[in-house]
DOFIVEX-629002 format. One record per residue (C-alpha): residue in three letters; x, y, z. Coordinates in steps of 0.001 Angstrom, whole numbers, plus 500000, padded with zeros to 6 digits. Layout:
<kolbas>
ALAXYZ
...
</kolbas>
This chain:
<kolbas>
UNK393172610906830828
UNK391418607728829887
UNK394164606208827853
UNK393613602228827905
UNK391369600489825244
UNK388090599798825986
UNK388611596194824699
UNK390210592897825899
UNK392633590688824000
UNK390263587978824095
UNK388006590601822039
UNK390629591364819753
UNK390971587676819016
UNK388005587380818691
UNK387960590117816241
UNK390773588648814360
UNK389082584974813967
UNK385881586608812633
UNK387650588414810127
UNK389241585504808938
UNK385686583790808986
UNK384369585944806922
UNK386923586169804335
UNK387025582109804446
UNK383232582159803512
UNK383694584683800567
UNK386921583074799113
UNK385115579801799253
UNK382302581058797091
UNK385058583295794816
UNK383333586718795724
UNK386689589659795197
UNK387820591819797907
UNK388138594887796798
UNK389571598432798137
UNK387446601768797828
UNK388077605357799441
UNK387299606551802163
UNK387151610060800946
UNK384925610892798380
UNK383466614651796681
UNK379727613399796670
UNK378324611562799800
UNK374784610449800565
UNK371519612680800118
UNK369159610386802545
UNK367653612347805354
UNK368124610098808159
UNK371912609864807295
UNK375105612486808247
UNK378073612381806594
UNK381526613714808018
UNK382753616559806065
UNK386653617919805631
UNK387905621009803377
UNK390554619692801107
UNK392874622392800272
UNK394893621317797536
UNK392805620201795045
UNK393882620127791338
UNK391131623148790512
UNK393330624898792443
UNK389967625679794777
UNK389580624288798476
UNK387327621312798090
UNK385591619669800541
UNK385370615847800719
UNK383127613363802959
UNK384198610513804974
UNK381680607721803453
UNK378779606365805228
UNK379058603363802917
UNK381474602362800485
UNK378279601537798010
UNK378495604143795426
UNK382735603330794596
UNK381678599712794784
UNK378542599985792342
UNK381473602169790184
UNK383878598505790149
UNK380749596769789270
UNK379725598832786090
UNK383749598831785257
UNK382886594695785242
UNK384641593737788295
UNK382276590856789090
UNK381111589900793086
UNK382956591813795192
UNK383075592225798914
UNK384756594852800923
UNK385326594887804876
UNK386088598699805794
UNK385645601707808099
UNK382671604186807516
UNK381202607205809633
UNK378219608290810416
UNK377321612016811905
UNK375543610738814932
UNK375930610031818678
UNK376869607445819917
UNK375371604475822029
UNK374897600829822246
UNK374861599680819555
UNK377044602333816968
UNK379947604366817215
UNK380530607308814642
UNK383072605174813099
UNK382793601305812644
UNK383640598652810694
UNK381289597491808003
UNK380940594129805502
UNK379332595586802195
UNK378888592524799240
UNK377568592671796056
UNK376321589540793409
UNK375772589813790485
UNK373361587730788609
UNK371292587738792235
UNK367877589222793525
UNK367186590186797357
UNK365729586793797668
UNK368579585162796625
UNK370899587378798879
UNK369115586969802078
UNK369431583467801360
UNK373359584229801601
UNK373187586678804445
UNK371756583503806234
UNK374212581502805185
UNK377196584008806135
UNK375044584158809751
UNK374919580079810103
UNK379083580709809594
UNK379751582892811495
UNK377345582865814489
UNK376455579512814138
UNK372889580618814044
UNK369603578206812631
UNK367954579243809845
UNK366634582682809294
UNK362994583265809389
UNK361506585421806737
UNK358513587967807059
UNK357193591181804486
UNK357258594355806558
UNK353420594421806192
UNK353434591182807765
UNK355522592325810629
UNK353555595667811165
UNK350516593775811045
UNK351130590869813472
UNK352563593395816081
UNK351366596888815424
UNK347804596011814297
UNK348349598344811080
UNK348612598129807289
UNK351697600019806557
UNK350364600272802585
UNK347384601602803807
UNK347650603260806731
UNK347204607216806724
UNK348358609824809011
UNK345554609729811767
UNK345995606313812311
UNK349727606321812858
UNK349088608803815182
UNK346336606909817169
UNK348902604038817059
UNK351108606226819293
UNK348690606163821904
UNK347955602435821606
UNK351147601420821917
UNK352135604125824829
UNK354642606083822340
UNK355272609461824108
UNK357293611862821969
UNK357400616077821633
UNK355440617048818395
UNK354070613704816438
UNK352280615947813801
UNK355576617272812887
UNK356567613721811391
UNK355796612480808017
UNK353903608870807504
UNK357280607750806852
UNK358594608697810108
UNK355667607555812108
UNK355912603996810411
UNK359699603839811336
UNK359021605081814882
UNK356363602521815437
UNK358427599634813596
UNK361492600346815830
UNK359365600276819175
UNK356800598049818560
UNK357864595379816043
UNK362014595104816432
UNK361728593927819849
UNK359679591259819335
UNK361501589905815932
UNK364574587390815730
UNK364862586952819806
UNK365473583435818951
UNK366716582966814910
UNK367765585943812856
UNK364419587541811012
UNK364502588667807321
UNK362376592009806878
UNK361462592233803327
UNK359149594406800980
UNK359559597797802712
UNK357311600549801931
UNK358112602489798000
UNK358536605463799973
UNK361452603890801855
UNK363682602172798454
UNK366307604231799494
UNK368428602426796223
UNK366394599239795776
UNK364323598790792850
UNK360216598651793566
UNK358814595214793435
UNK357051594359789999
UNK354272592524791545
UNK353569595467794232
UNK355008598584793338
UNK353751600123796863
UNK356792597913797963
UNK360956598044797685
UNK362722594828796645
UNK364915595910799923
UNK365335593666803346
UNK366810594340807033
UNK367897591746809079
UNK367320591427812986
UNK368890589460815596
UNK368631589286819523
UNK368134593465819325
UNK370648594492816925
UNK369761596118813619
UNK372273593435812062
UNK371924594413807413
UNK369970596425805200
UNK370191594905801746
UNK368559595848798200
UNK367738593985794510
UNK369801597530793229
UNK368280599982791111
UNK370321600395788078
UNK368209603423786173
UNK370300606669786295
UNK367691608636785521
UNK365338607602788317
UNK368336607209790707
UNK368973611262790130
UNK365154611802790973
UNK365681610048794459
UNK368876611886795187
UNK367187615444794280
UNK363739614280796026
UNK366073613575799615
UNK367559616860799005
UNK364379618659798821
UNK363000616626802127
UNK366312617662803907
UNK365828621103803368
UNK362281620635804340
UNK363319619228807495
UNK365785622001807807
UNK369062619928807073
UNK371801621105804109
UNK372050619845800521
UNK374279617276800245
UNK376655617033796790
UNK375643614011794370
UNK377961611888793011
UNK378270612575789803
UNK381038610055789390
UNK378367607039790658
UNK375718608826788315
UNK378010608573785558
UNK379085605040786244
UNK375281604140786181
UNK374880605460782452
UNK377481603215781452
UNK375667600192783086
UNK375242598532786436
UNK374943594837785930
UNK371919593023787606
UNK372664592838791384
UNK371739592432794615
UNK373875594412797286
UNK374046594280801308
UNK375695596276803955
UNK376314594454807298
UNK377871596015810591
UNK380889593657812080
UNK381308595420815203
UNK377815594399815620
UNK377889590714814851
UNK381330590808816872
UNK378825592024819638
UNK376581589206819290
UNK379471586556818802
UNK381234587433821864
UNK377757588180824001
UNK379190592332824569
UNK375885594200826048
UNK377702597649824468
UNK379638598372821497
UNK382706599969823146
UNK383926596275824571
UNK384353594989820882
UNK386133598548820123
UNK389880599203820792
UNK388858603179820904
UNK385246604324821315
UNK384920607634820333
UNK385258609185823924
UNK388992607728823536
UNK389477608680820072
</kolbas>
C-alpha cells in the first residue's frame, strides 16, 4: 500500500508561496474572497462535463436527495454577485467525472474571479497581469480562434461545414474510430486541440478569443459577430491554463442553453442533469455586468515549479486517495 504523498516539501512550499501570491495580487486590487459550497442540488448541463453525484438522505423534504460535488463554483458565485457582493475571487476544490492524466486529477484546486464593471477584453488583460505575478511571464499574446484555426489548420471555423472538417482529419493525420459520429462542434475541438494548441503560447502565454456561438457555453455572443462568444482560453507551454467569459446575464436565454445541453446529452446518450433553479432565480433578480474566469492552480503550480505531471504538485493523486 502506496501510502507516501506523491509530492515534495519543496512543492508544498511552493504551493504555499503561490497561494499567498495570488491572494497578494487580489487584495492589492480589493477583489473579496469569498466561500461557496461544494455541494450543490443543480450541477452543470454541458456535454463535455461530469459531475460527481451523492444521495443525501436527510433532506428537509423528508425525501433522499441527491447533491453534486461542483465542477465550478460559478453558479453560487454569480448568486453573491446578483445579492451585490461586488469582485469576488474564490480559490477552492472542484471535481470533475473524468480520468485522470497529466495534466488533471478528478479533484483539483481552482482560482475562479469575477469583475464587475469589466468585459473579456478587459479581463484577459488581468489574467495577464495575474500571469506576469505569478509566473513572471512577458506579455500575453492575443489571437481570435478564427485566427488561430486559420494560421494552423488552414480552415474557417465560421464557415467550415462537415466535409471539410472531416477532410481536415486526413490532412492533418488525425486517426480516430467513427469521425461521422461527431458533430461540427466536436470536429472543430478535435482539430483545435491537435493541431493548433501545440503550436500556441510555447514561448508567452496566448489569449484565445471569439470562440464559435455554438461553443458560449455562459458567455454572451459578440455584438459585432454574433457567429462568435465574447469567451477566451488561455494557453501556456501545453497546459490548457483559463477559460473566461463577458457573462450572459439573460435568464431566459440562459434556461434555453441549459435545456438545449440536456437535449444534446441525451442525444449523445448521457443523463439529464438537474438545473439550478437557485442560479436561475438569482439571474431574474439581476446579474450585474461582468466578466468571469476560471483558472486551474495545480496547473500553474505545474508550470511554476517545471512538474512534467500533475501528481508531483499533488499531496494525493487520486490512485492515493
Amino acid at each position: 500500500m502506496q501510502w507516501q504523498p506523491t509530492t515534495s516539501h519543496q512543492q508544498r512550499l511552493a504551493r504555499a508561496n503561490l497561494l499567498h501570491q495570488i491572494r497578494d495580487f487580489f487584495y492589492t486590487r480589493q477583489v473579496l474572497e469569498v466561500d461557496t459550497p461544494l455541494l450543490s442540488r443543480g450541477t452543470v448541463t454541458d456535454v463535455h462535463l461530469a459531475a460527481f453525484a451523492t444521495r443525501f438522505n436527510h433532506d428537509s423534504s423528508g425525501q433522499p436527495q441527491d447533491l453534486y460535488l461542483q465542477t465550478s463554483p460559478e453558479f453560487a458565485m454569480k448568486r453573491l454577485l446578483c445579492a451585490g457582493s461586488g469582485p469576488i475571487y474564490q480559490i477552492c476544490k472542484a471535481f470533475r467525472h473524468e480520468g485522470a492524466g497529466r495534466w488533471h486529477n478528478p479533484e483539483f484546486t481552482m482560482l475562479e474571479w469575477y469583475r464587475t464593471g469589466f468585459d473579456h477584453v478587459q479581463l484577459m488583460h488581468e489574467v495577464d497581469a495575474l500571469l506576469q505575478h505569478t509566473l513572471d511571464t512577458e506579455p500575453g499574446e492575443y489571437i481570435s480562434y478564427q485566427q488561430a484555426m486559420i494560421r494552423w489548420a488552414g480552415l474557417d471555423p465560421l464557415a467550415c461545414h462537415k466535409p471539410a472538417l472531416l477532410e481536415a482529419l486526413t490532412t492533418h493525420h488525425i486517426d480516430i474510430d467513427e469521425p461521422d459520429s461527431l458533430t461540427v462542434d466536436g470536429l472543430l475541438q478535435l482539430v483545435f486541440s491537435l493541431v493548433v494548441e501545440s503550436k500556441i503560447g510555447q514561448q508567452v502565454p496566448c489569449f484565445v478569443h471569439g470562440f464559435p456561438a455554438s461553443q458560449a457555453a455562459l458567455a454572451r455572443l459578440n455584438l459585432q459577430d454574433p457567429r462568435t462568444a465574447d469567451r477566451f482560453e488561455v494557453y501556456y507551454r501545453g497546459a490548457e491554463l483559463a477559460n473566461g467569459f463577458y457573462e450572459l446575464s439573460a435568464p431566459r436565454e440562459q434556461r434555453q442553453r441549459f435545456i438545449q445541453d440536456n437535449a444534446l446529452r441525451l442525444t449523445a446518450g448521457y443523463p439529464e442533469m438537474p438545473i439550478d433553479e437557485h442560479f436561475l432565480a438569482a439571474l431574474e433578480a439581476g446579474l450585474p455586468d461582468c466578466a468571469g474566469v476560471a483558472l486551474g492552480i495545480d496547473r500553474l503550480l505545474m508550470l511554476k515549479t517545471g512538474a512534467s505531471c500533475i501528481t508531483e504538485v499533488l499531496n494525493f493523486g487520486i490512485d492515493r486517495a
